[in-house]
C-alpha positions as CSV (number, residue, x, y, z in Angstrom):
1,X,0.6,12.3,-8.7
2,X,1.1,12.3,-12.0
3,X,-1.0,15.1,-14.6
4,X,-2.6,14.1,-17.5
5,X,-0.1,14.2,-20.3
6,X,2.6,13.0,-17.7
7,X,5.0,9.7,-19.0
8,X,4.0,6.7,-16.9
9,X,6.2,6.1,-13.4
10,X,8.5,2.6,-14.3
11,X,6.7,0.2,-11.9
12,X,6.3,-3.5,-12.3
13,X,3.5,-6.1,-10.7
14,X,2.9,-9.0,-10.0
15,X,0.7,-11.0,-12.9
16,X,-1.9,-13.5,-12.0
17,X,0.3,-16.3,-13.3
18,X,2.6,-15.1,-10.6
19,X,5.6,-13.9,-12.6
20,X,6.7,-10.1,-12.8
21,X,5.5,-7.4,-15.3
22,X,7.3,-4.7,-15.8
23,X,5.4,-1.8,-17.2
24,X,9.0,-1.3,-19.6
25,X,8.0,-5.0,-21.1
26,X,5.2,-3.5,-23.1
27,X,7.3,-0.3,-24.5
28,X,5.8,0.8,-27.7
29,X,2.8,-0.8,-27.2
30,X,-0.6,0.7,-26.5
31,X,-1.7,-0.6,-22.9
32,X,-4.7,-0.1,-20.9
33,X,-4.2,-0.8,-17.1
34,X,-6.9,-2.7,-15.0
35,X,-6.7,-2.7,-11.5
36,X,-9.0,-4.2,-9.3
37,X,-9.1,-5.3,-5.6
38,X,-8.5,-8.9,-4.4
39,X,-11.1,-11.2,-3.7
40,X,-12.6,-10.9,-0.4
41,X,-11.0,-7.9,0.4
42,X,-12.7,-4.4,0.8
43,X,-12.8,-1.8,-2.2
């Protein structure tokens, strides 16, 4: 898990277009990260 202060682990997604972000395509940007569960699915 990472601490508080930790770099963020190098992961990528995919985006609600379908295509593929890569947390590295926003380097040097300020990013907030919004995860949320499917539709119709528990959580």
């Amino acid at each position: 898990m990472p601490k508080v202060g930790d770099r963020a682990p190098k992961f990528s997604v995919p985006s609600d277009s379908g295509s593929k972000v890569s947390l590295e395509d926003f380097k040097g940007s300020k990013l907030v990260l919004f995860f949320f569960p499917k539709a119709d699915t528990p959580g």
